[in-house]
DRENTISE-308898 format. One record per residue: residue in three letters; x, y, z of N, C-alpha, C, O in turn. Coordinates in steps of 0.02 Angstrom, whole numbers, plus 50000, padded with zeros to 5 digits. Atoms other than C-alpha are relative to their C-alpha. Layout:
ALAXYZXYZXYZXYZ ...
***
This chain:
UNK499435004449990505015191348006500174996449935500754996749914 UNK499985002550064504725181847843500495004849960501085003049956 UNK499694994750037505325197847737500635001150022501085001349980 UNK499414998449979506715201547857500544994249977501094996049957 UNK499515004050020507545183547819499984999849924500524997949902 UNK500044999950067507125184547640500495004449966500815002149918 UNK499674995350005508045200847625500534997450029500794994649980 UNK499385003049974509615194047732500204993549938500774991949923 UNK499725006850057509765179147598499945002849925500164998749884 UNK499894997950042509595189447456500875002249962501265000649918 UNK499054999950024511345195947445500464994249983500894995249940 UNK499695003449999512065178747470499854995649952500244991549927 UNK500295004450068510865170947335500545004149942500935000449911 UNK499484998150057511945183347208500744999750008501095002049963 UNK499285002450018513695177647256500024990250013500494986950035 UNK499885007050012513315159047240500365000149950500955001349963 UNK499484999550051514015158347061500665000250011501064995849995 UNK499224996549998515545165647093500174998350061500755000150071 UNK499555004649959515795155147266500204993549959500774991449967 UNK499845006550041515645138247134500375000549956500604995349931 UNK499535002150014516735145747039500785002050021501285001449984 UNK499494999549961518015151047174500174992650004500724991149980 UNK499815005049983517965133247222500424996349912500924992949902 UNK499485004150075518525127547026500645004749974501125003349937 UNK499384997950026519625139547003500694998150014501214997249983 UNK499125002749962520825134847156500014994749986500564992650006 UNK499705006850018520805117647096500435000049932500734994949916 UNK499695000550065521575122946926500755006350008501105008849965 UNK499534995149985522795134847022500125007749969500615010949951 UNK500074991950026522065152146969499995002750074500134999450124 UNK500254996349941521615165347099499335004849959499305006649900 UNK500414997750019519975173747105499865005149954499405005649914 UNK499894994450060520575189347016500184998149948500085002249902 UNK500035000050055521085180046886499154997949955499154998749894 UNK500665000450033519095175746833499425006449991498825006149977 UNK500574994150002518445194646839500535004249952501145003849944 UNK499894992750052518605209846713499985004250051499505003050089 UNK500044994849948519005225246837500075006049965500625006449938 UNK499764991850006518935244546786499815003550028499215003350038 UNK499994992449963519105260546878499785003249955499855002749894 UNK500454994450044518025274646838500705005149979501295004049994 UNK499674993850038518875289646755500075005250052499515005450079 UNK499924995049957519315303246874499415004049988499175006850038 UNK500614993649980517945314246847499134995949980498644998249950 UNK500595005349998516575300746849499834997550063500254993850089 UNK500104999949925515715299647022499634992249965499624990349906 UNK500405006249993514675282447052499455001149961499404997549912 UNK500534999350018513105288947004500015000449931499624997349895 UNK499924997050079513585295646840500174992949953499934991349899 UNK499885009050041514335276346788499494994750020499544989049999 UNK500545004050012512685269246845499345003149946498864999749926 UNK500274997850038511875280546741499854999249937499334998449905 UNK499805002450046512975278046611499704994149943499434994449888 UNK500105005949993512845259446619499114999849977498924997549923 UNK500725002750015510955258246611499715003849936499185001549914 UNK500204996850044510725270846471500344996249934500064995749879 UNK499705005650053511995259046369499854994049988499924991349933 UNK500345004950013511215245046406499294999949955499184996749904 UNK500415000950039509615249246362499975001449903499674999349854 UNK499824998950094510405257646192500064991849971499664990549926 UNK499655006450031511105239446146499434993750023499524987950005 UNK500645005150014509275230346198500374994650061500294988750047 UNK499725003949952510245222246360499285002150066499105007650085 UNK500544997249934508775221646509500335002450062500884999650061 UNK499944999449940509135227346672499424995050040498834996450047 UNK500405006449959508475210046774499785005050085499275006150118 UNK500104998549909508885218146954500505004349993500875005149944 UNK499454996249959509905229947062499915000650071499455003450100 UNK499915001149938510435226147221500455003350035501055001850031 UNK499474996549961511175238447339500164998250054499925001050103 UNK499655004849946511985228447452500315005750055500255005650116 UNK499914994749920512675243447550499514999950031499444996050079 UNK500605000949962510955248447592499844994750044499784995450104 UNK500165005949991510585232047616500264997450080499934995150127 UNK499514999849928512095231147759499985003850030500135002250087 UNK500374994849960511565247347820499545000250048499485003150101 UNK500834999549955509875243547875500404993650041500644996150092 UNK499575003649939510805229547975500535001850025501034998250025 UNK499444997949974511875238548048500735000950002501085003250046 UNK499205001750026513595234947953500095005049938499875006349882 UNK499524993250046514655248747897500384997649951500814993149954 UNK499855002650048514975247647746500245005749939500115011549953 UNK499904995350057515615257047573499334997949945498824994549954 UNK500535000850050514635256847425500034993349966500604992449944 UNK499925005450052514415240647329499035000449985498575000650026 UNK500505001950021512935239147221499954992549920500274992549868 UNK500135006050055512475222847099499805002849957499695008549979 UNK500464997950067511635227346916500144991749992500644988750012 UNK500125003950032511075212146840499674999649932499075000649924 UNK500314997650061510945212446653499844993049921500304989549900 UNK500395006050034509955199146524499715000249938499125001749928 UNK500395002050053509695195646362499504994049969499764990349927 UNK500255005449988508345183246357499884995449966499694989749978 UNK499945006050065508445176546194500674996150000500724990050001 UNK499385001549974510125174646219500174996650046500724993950036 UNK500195002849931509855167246388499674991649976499844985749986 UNK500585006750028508525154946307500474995949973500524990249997 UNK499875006550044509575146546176500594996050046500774990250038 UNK499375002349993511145146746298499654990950057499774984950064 UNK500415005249944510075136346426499724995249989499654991150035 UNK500095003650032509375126346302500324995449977500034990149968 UNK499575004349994511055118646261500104996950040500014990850032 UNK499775000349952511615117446407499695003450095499955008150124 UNK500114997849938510725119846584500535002850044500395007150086 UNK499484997749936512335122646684500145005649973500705007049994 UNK499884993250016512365140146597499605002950039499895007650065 UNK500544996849951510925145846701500295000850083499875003150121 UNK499544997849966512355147146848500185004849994500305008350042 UNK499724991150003512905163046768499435006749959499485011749924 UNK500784996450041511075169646715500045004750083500255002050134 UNK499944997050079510935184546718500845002650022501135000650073 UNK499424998650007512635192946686499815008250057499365012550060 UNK499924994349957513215205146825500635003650012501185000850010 UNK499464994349995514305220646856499725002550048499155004750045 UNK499814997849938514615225447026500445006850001501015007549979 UNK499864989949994514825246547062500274996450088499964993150129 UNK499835000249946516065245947205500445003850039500895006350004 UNK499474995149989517085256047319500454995550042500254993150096 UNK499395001849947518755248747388500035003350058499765008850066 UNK499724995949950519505251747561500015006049994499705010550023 UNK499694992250012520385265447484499685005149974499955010249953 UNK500564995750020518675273247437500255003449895500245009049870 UNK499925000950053519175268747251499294997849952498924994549987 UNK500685003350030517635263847136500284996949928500674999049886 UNK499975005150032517635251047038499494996549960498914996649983 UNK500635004550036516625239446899500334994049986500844993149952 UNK499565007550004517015221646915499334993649979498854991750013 UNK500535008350008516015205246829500524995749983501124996549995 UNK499715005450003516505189846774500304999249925500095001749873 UNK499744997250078517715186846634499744994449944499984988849932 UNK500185003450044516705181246503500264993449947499964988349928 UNK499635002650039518215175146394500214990350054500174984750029 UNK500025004549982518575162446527499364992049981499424986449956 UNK500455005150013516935153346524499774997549944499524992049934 UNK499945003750074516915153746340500514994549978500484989549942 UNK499355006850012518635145146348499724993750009499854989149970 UNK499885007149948518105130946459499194996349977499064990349988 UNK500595003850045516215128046357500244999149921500585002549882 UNK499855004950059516265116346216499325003549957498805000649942 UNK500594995550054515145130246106499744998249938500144993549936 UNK500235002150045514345125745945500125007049969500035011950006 UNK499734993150031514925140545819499415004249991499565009249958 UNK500444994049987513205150445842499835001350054499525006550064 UNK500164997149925513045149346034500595001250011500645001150072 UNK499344998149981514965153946033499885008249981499915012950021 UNK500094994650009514625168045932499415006850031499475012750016 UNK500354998449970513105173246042500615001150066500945006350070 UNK499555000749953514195170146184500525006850000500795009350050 UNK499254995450016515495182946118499605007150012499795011950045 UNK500474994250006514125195346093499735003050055499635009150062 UNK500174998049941513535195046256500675000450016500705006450006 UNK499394996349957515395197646333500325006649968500715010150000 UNK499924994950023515605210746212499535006450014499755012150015 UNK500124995149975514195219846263499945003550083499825009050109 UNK499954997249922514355218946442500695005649992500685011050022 UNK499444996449978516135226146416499725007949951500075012949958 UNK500104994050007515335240246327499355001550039498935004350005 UNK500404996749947514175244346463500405002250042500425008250055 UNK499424997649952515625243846588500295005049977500395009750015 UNK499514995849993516625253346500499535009349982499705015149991 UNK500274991150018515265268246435500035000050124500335004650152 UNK500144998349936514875265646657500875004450012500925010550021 UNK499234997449976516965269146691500305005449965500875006549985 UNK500044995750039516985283246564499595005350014499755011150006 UNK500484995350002515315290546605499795004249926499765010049907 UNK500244999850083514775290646430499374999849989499144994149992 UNK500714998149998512975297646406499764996949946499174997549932 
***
């Protein structure tokens, strides 16, 4: 029983973030899509092949793989039909260290995630959070800015070798 609720609150532990900052966004009159990076795979790039991708680029560029959470599965084994959505969670920990070090309320978006997903329309998709935003809105010091940049630069080249399928 323990395990079973542990597992049920797992999924919902990885969209905290991104409910706190649903709630700040509609106060500044965005909408949620405006705070995510979204790309579609390439036509001849199945799911598997852009998680493949993805983790072979990461590890090229020294980015960890923290977790992966397949939340389909996940809704599967409970009984809810579902399409594919899986979490990757990806961490540089030095990077991580100093940002957290400034500033604790960065540890809200620890570690950085890209979500493998299939729309309704059985579309697949790679969607995280748009880095550039949260750089806007922190008051950076010009070497955790430039860290800062580095990490949204390499998430978007993980995404994009994943939406490419780039070996």
């Amino acid at each position: 029983m323990r395990s079973i609720r542990k597992t049920m609150w797992l999924p919902m532990l990885a969209l905290l973030p991104m409910l706190f900052l649903t709630s700040l966004v509609r106060a500044e009159g965005m909408s949620i899509a405006d705070t995510v990076v979204k790309m579609t795979l390439a036509e001849d790039v199945s799911m598997d092949d852009a998680v493949d991708s993805m983790l072979l680029r990461a590890n090229a560029l020294n980015f960890k793989m923290v977790s992966r959470l397949p939340l389909s599965k996940e809704l599967e084994a409970m009984g809810v039909e579902t399409k594919r959505i899986e979490i990757f969670q990806f961490c540089d920990a030095r990077i991580a260290a100093q940002m957290v070090a400034e500033n604790i309320d960065f540890s809200a978006y620890l570690p950085c995630r890209i979500t493998l997903i299939e729309d309704q329309d059985g579309k697949p998709w790679l969607i995280t959070l748009d880095l550039d935003k949260v750089i806007q809105m922190a008051d950076l010091a010009p070497d955790l800015k430039a860290l800062a940049i580095k990490v949204r630069d390499t998430m978007m080249e993980i995404m994009t070798a994943g939406a490419n399928g780039e070996l």
